[in-house]
N, CA and C of each residue as an Amber inpcrd file, in Angstrom:
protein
   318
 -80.1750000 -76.0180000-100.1120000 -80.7130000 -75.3420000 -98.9660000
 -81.2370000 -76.3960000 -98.0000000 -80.8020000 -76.3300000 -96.9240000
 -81.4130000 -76.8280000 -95.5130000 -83.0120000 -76.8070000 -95.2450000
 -83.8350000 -77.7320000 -95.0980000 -85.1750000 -77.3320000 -94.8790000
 -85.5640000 -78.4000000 -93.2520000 -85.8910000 -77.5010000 -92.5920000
 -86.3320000 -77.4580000 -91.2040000 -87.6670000 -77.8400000 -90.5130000
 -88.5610000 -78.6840000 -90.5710000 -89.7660000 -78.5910000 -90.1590000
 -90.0190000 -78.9160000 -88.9320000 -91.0100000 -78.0590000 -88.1250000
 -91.5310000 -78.3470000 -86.8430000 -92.9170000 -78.1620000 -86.7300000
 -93.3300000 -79.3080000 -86.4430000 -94.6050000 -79.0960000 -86.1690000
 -95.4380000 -78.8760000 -84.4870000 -96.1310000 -78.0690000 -84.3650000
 -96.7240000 -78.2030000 -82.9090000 -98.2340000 -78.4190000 -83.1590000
 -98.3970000 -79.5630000 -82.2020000 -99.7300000 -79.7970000 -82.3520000
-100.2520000 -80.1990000 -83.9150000 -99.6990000 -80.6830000 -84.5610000
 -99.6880000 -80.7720000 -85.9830000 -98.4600000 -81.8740000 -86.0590000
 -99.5000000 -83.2020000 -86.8130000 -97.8690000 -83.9130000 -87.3740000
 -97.5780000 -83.7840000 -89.1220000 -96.5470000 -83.6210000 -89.2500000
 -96.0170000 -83.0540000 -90.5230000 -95.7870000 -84.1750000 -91.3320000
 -96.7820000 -84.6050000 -92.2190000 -96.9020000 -85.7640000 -93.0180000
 -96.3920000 -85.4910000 -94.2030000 -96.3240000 -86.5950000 -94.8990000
 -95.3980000 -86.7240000 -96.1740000 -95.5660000 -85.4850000 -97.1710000
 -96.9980000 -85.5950000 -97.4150000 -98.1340000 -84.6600000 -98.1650000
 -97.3640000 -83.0680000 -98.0380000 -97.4770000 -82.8170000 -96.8890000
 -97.1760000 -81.5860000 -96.4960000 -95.4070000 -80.9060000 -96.3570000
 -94.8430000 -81.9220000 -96.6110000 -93.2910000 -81.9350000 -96.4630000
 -93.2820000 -81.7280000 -97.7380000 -94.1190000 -82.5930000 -98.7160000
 -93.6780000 -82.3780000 -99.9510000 -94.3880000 -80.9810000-100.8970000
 -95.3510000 -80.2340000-100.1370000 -95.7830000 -79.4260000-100.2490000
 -94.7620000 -78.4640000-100.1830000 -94.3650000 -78.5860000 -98.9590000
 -93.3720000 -77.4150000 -98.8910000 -92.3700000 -77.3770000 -99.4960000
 -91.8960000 -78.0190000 -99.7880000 -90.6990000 -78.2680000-100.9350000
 -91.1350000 -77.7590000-101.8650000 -92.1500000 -78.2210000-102.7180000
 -92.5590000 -77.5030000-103.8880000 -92.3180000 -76.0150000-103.9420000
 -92.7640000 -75.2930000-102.9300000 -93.3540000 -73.9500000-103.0430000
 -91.6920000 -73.3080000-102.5600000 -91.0730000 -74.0140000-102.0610000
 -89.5550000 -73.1970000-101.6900000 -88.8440000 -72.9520000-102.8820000
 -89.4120000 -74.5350000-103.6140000 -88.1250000 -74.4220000-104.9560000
 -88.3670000 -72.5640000-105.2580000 -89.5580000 -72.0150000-105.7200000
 -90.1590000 -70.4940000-105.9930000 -88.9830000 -69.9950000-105.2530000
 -88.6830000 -70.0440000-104.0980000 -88.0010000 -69.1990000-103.3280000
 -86.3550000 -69.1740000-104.0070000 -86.3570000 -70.7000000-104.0200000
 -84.4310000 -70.7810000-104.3510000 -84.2100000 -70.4650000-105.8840000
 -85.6060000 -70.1570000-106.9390000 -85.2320000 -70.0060000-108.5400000
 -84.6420000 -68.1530000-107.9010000 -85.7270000 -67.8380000-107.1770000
 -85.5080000 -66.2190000-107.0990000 -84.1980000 -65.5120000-106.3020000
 -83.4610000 -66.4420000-105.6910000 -82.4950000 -66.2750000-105.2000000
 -81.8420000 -67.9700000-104.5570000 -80.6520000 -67.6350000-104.7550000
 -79.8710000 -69.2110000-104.7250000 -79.1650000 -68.8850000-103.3600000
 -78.4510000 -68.0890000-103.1770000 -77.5170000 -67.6160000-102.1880000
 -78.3700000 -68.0120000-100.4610000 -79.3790000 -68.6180000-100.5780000
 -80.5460000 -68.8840000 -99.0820000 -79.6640000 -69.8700000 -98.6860000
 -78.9960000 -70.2180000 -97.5650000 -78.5010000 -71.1780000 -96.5960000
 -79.3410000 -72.1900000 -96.0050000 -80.5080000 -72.0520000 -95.2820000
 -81.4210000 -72.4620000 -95.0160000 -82.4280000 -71.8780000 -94.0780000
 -83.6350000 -72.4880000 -93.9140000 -84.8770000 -72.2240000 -93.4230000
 -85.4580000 -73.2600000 -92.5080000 -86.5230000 -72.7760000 -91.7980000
 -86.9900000 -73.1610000 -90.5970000 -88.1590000 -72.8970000 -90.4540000
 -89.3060000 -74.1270000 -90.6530000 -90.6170000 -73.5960000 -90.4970000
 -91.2900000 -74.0390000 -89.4570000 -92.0000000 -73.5500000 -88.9810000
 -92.6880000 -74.1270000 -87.6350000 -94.0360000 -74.0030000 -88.0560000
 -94.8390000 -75.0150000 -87.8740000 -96.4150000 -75.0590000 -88.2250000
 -97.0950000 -75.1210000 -87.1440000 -98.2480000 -74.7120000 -86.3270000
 -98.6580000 -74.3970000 -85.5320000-100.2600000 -74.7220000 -85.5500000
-101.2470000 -75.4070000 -85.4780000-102.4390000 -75.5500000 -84.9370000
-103.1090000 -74.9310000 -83.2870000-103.8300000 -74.1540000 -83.8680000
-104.2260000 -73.4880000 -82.3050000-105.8400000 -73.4240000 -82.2750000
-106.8820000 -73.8540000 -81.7310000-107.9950000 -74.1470000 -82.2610000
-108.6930000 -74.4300000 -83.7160000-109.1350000 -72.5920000 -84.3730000
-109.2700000 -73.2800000 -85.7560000-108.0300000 -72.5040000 -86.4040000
-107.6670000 -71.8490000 -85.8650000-106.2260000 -71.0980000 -86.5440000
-105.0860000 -72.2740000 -86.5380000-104.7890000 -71.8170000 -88.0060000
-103.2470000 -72.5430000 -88.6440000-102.1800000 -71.6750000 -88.9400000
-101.0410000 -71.3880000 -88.3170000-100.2620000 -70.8200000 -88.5700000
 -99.1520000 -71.0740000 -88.9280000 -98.0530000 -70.5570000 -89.8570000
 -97.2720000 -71.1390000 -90.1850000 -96.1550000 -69.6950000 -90.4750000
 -94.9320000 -70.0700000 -89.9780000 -93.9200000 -69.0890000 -89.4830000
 -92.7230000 -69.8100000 -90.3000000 -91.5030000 -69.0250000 -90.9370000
 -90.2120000 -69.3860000 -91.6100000 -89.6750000 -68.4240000 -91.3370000
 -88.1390000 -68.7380000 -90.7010000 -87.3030000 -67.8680000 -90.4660000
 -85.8450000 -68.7180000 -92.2700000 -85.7310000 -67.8900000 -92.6950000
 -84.5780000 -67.9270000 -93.9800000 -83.7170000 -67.3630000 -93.5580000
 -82.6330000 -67.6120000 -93.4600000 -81.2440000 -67.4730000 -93.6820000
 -80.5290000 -66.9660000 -94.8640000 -80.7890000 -65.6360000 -95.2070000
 -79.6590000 -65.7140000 -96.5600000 -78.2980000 -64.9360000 -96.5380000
 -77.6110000 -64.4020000 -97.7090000 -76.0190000 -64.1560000 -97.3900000
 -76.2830000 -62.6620000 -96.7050000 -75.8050000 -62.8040000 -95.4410000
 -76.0840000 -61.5890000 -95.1950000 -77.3360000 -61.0050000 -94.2450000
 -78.2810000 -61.5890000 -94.1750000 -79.5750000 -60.8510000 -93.2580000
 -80.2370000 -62.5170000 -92.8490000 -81.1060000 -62.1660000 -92.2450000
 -82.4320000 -63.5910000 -91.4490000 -83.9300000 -62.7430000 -91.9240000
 -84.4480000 -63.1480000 -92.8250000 -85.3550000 -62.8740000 -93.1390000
 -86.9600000 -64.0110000 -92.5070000 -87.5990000 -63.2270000 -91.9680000
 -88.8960000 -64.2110000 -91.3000000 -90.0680000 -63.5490000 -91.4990000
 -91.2620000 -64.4730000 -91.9640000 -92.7340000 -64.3660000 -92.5140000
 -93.6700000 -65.4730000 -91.4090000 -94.6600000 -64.7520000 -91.0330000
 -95.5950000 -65.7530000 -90.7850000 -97.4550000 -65.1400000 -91.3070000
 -97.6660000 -66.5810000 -91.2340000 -99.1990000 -66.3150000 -91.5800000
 -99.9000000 -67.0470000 -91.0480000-101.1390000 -67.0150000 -90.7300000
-102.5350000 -67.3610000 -89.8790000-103.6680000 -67.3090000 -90.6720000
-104.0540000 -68.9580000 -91.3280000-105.4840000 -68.8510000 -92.0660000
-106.0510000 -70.0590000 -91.0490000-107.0110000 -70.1100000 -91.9700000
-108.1770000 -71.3940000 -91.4630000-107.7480000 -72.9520000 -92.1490000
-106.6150000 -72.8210000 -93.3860000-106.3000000 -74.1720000 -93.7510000
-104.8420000 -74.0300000 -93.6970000-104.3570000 -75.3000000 -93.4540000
-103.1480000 -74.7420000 -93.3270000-101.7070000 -74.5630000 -94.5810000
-102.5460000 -75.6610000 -95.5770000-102.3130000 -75.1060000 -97.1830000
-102.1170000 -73.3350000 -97.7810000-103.2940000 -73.0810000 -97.1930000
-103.6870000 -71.4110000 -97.3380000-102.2880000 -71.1180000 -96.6070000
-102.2230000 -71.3130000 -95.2360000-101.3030000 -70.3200000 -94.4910000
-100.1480000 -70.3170000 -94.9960000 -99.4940000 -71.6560000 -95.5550000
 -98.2520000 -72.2020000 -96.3680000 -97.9450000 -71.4870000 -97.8300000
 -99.1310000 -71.5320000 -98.3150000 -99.1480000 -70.3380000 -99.6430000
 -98.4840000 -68.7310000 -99.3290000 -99.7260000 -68.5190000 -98.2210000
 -99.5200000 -66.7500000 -98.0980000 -98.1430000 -66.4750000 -97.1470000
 -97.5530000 -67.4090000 -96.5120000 -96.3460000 -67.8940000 -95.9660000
 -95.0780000 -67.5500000 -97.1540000 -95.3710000 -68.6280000 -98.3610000
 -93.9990000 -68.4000000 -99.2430000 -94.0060000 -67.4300000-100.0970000
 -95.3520000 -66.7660000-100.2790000 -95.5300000 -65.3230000-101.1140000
 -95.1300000 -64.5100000-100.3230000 -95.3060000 -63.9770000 -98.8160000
 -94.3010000 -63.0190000 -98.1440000 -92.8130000 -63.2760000 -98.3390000
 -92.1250000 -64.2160000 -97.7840000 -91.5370000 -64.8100000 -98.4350000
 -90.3340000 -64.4020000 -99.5620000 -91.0880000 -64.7770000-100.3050000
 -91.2540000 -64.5720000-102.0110000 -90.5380000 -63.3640000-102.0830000
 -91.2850000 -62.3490000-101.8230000 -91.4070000 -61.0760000-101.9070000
 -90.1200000 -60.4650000-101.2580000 -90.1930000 -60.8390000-100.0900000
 -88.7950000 -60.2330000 -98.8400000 -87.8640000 -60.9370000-100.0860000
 -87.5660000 -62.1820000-100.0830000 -86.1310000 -62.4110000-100.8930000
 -85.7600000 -61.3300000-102.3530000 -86.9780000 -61.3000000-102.9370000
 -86.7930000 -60.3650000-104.0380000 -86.5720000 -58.9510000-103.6250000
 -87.2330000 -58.6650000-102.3080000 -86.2110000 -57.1130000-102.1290000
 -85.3390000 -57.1090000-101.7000000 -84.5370000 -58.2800000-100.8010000
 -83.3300000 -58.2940000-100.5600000 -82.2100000 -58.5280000-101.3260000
 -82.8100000 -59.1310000-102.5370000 -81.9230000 -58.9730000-103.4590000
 -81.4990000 -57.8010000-104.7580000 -82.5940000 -57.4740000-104.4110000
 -82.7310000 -56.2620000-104.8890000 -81.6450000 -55.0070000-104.4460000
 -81.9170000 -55.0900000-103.1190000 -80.7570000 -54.2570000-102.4550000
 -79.6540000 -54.6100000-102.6760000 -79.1730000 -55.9060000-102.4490000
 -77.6700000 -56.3820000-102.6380000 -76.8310000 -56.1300000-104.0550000
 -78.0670000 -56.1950000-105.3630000 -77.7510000 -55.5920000-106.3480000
 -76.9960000 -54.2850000-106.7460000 -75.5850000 -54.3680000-107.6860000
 -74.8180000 -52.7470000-107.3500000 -75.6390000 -52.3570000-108.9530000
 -76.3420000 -51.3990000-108.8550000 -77.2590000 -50.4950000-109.8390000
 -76.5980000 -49.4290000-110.4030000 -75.3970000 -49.0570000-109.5930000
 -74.6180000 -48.1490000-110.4720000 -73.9920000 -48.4700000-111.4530000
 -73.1220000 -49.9490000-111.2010000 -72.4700000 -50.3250000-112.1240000
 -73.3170000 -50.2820000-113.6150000 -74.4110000 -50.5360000-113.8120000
 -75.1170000 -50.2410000-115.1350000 -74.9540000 -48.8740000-115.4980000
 -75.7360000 -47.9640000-114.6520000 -75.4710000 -46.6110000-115.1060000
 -73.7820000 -46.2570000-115.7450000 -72.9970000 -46.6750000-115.1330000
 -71.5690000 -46.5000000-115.4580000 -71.9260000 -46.5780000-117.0490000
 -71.9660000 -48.3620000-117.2950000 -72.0020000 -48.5910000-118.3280000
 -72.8190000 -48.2560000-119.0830000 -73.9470000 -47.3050000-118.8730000
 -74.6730000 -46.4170000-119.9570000 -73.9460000 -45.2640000-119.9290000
 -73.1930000 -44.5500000-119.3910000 -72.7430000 -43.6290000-119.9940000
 -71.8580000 -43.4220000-120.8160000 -70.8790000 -44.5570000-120.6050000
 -69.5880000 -44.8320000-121.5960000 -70.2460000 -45.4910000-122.8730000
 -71.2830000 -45.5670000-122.9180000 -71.7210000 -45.9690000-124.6550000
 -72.1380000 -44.7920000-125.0230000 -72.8720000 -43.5560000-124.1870000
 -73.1850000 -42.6420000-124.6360000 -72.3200000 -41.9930000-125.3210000
């Protein structure tokens, strides 16, 4: 997967590059099929915000969040995230095909 960083008003140091990496791998165990992503980090007085637009097969999925650190915002960032990829995969999942195959054992 492609990883994208932009920072405004914020320079995006090693620390924090490698932060984010960490917390994506979460993203790519829960789904592999992600093309890539695009985060933009944002400092605006004491607000930190932090926005990802993902790319996966099929849809553009985008999360942002606004705390006071910008660790925090990066967390509650890849748990939305998180979450959107697991229902999108969820959907893409064919659920009948099981049922099929529970009835022919029945």
């Amino acid at each position: 997967m492609q990883i994208n960083l932009t920072g405004h008003h914020v320079e995006i140091t090693p620390a924090i590059r490698d932060y984010i990496n960490e917390k994506i791998q979460r993203i790519e165990r829960h789904f592999e099929n992600a093309t890539d992503i695009h985060f933009i980090l944002t400092v605006e007085k004491l607000e930190h915000k932090a926005e990802a637009t993902l790319n996966v097969s099929g849809n553009t999925l985008h999360a942002h969040s606004v705390e006071e650190d910008m660790y925090a915002a990066i967390d509650s960032l890849t748990d939305k995230l998180d979450r959107q990829v697991r229902k999108h995969k969820e959907k893409i999942t064919d659920h009948h095909a099981r049922e099929r195959n529970k009835r022919n054992y029945s």
